[in-house]
N, C-alpha and C positions, 0 to 999 in steps of 0.2 A: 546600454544593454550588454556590456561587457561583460559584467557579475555574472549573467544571466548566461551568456556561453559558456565561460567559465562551470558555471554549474552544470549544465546540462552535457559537457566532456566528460566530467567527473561522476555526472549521475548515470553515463551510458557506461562508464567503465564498472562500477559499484555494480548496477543490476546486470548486467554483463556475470560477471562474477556469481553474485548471489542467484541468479536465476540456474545458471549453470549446476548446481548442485542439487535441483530439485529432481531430476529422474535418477538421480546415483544416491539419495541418501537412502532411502528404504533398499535397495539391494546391498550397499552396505551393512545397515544394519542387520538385516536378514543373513548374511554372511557373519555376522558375530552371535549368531544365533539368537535373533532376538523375535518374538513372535508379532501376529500384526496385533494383538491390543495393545502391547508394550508399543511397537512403533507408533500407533494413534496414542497414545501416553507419552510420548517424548515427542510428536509432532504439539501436543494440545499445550504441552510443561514452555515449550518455545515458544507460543504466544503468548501463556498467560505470564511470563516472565516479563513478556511488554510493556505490562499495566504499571510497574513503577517506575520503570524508566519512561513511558509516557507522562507518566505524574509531574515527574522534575523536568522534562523537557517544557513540558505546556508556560510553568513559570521562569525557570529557566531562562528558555528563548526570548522572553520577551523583556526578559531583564537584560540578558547580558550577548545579546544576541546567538545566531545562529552558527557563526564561522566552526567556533571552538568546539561545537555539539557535532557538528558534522568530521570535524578532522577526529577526535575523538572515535567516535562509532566505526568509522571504519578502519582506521588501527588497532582497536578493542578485537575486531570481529577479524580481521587477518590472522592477528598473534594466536586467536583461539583457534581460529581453521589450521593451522603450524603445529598445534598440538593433538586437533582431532586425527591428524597425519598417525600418529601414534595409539590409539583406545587399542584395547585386547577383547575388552566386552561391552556388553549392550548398557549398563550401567554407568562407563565412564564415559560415553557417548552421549547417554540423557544429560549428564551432568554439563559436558560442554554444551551441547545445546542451548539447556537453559541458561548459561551466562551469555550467549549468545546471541538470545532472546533480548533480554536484559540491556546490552550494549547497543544494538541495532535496533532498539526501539527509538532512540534519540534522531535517530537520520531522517525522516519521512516528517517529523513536526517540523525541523529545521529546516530540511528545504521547501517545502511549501511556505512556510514563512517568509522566508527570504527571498522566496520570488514574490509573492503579495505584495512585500515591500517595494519591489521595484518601481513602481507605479501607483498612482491612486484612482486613476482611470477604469474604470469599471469594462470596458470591452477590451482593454488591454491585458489586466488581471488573468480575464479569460481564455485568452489566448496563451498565455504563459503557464498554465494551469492543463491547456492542452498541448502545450508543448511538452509539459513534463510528461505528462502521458503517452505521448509519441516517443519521447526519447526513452520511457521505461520499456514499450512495448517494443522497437526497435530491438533492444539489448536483449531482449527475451526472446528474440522471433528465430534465433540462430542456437543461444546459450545452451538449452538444454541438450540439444541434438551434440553439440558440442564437448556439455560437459557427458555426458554416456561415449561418446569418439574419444575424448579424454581415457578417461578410466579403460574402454578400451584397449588402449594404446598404453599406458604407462602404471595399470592399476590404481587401486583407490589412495594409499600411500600417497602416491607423488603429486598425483591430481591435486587432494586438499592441501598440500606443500604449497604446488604451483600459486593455484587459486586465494591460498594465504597471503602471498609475495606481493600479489597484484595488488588485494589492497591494501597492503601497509604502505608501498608506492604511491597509490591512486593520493591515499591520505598524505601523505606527505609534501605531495605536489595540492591537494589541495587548501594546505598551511600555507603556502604560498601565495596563490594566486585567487581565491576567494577572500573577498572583501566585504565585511558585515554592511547592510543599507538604514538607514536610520532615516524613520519618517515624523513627518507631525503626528500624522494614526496611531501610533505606540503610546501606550502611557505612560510608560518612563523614560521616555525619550527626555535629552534635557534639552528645555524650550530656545529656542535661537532669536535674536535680535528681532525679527520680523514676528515671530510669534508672540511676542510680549505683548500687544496688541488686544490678546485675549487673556482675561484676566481670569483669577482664581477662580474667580467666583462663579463665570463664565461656563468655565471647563467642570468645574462640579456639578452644575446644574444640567450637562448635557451629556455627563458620564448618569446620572440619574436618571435619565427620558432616554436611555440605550432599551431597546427594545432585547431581551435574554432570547436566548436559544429557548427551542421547546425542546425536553429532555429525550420525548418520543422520537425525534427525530432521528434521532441517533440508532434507534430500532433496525433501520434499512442496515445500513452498513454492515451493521451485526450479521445481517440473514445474507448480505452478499458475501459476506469474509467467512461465513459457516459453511455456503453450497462450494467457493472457492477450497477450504478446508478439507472435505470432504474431497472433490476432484481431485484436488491436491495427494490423498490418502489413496485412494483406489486408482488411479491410472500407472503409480509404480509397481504395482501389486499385481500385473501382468508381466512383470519383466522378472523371468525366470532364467531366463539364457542373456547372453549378450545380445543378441539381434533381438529379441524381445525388448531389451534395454535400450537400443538404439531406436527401435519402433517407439516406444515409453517418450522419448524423448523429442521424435519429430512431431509425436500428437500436440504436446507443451508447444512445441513449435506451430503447429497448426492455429491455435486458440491465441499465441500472439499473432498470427499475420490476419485473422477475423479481429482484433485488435487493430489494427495497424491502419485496416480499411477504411472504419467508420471515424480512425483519427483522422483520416486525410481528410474528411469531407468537413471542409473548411464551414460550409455554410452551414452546418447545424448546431453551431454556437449563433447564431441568430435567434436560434428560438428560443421560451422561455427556458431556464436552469430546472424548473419545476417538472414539467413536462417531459425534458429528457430525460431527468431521471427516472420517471418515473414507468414511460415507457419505454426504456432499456431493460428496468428490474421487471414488469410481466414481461417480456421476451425471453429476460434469461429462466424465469420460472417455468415458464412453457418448454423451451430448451430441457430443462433439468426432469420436468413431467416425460418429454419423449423419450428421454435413456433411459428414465425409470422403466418405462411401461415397453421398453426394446420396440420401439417402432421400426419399420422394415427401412431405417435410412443408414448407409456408412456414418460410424462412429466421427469418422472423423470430418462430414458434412456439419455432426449435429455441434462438432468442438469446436468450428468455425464459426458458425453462428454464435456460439456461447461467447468469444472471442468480442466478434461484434457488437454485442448487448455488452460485453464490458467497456467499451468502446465509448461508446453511447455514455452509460453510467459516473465512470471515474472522474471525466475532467469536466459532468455536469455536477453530480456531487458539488466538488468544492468548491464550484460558482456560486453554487447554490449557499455553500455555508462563507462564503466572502460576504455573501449578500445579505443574509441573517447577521453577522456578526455585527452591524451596522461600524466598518471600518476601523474596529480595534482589536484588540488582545488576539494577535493573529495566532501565536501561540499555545494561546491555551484551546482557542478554537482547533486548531489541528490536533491539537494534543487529544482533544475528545474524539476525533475524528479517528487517528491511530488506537486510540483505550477501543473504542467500537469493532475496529477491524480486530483487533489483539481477542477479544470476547470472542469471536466469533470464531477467529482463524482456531479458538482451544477449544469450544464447542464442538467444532466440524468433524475434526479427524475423531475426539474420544468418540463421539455421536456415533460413526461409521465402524470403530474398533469395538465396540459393543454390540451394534444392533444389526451388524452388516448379515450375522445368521437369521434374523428373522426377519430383517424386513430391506427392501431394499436404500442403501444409503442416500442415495440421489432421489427418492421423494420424500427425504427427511430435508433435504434443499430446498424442495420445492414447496413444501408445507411452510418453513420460517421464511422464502420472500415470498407467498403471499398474504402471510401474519403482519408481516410491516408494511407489502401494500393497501391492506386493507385499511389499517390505522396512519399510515401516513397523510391523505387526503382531508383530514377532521381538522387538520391545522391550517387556519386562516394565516398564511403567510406572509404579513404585510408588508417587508421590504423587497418583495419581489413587485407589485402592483405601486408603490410608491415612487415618485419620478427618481431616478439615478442620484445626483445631485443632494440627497436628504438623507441619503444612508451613512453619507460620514459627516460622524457628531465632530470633529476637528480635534478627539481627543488621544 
């Protein structure tokens, strides 16, 4: 499990970084004179710019491994933060974004990958799958609060300087010391001595009885990455002053350490993948329904909870889609898994930069998960009820 630490130093420095920029980029922009539908236009251009760098990551990864996609993305994404140091207006700012978008789509199929490969062990999977989780929420439970003390402290300038440095570093250190994993699961894997055993004919026959994803499933993701979007859009939208900014940024902080919590609790990867997801996503609906409706609880009671329903959510999720994928094309399974979040995260903010005069944003969250809770449940999902053992076809 060495790759696997290795990874997760480098994945705490990365979202370290990237999280950090989330309470300072809307006061930025707004500082370049940029209005808020323009900003939900350049939050929405930053996901959707995801969808082709998802595309080539999904086959990609599973051809040529993950190492090179990961050291890649996060020197891409540095060099361009080094130059967002410099924009004059709101227009060369969309522009880096969306290559920004673009580049750091590749990072999230490849490490999810590459930890799936570590293992073929199905509770072990899962556990690695909630580590990453813990080490992204970790990295985010400080960074915002950080990057607004940042900017702060040395203005916007220096901050995306700084914040660029770090990771062309991080990537360079991780040319180094991440090591691609290469399994029997992979289909282009090239077969080894002990695998010759199974024949052509064999592996064709069991690449044909792979049970496919259901397409719908992918709906959820969509409606969590659109309410995420949305939050994501309206809680910098308070930060008018600096101490507003710094408030902006400990809230971000709040909703990782209600994160942080439900990662600890080791024992609810016992239960089924199906089920947490499912009741994380009506928690966080219900959550998104009480800001709507200003229930008489502190904001930042109701952002902890949200925190904890993503908790719950993320590292069932991609149990859940280990477990459908019946142990192949890791790849392109996460690649789908990122196209979904990328949908959603470009929905959420345009959604809110339009309609936020007439209607309130956050029960346009809560309308899309509970559209894909409803539809989620119609699918008989048979490699969850299937003994462990039978989900990998050996291909």
């Amino acid at each position: 499990m060495k790759t696997a630490l290795w990874l997760y130093l480098f994945l705490f420095v990365a979202f370290f970084d990237l999280h950090a920029q989330y309470p300072i980029l809307t006061p930025f922009a707004i500082s370049l004179g940029a209005a808020p539908s323009f900003i939900g236009l350049m939050m929405g251009m930053y996901s959707i710019t995801h969808l082709p760098g998802n595309l080539i990551a999904g086959f990609g990864v599973d051809r040529y491994g993950s190492r090179l996609f990961i050291v890649f993305s996060l020197f891409a994404a540095g060099v361009i933060l080094l130059f967002q140091a410099y924009v004059t207006n709101p227009w060369q700012l969309l522009l880096l974004r969306s290559i920004s978008g673009f580049v750091l789509a590749f990072l999230s199929p490849a490490c999810l990958a590459l930890l799936a490969r570590l293992t073929d062990d199905r509770a072990e999977q899962g556990k690695l799958m909630a580590g990453n989780g813990l080490v992204h929420t970790l990295a985010s439970v400080v960074s915002p609060a950080a990057g607004a003390y940042l900017v702060a402290k040395i203005g916007f300038g220096t901050a995306f300087t700084v914040l660029g440095w770090i990771l062309i570093v991080t990537a360079l250190c991780a040319l180094v010391f991440i090591k691609d994993i290469h399994r029997k699961l992979d289909e282009q894997q090239i077969p080894t001595d002990k695998q010759h055993i199974l024949s052509k004919h064999k592996v064709k026959k069991e690449q044909e009885n792979a049970i496919p994803l259901p397409w719908l499933i992918f709906l959820l993701p969509v409606a969590i990455s659109c309410a995420q979007g949305i939050l994501s859009f309206e809680l910098p939208l308070l930060a008018k002053t600096t101490d507003a900014m710094m408030t902006t940024g400990l809230l971000f902080s709040v909703i990782s350490i209600g994160a942080l919590v439900t990662l600890s609790m080791f024992f609810l990867n016992r239960f089924p993948a199906f089920y947490r997801t499912l009741l994380g996503a009506l928690s966080l609906a219900l959550l998104y329904f009480s800001i709507a409706a200003a229930v008489p609880v502190p904001l930042a009671v109701m952002l902890f909870g949200v925190g904890m329903a993503k908790g719950i959510i993320l590292p069932a999720l991609s149990t859940l889609l280990i477990e459908m994928s019946g142990g192949a094309r890791y790849g392109r399974t996460f690649s789908l898994l990122s196209i979904a979040f990328s949908v959603g995260a470009f929905l959420g903010p345009m959604l809110a930069g339009q309609l936020r005069d007439y209607i309130s944003p956050y029960y346009i969250a809560f309308i899309a998960l509970m559209i894909a809770l409803t539809i989620m449940p119609l699918y008989k999902l048979r490699p969850i009820s299937s003994p462990p053992n039978t989900h990998f076809k050996g291909v």
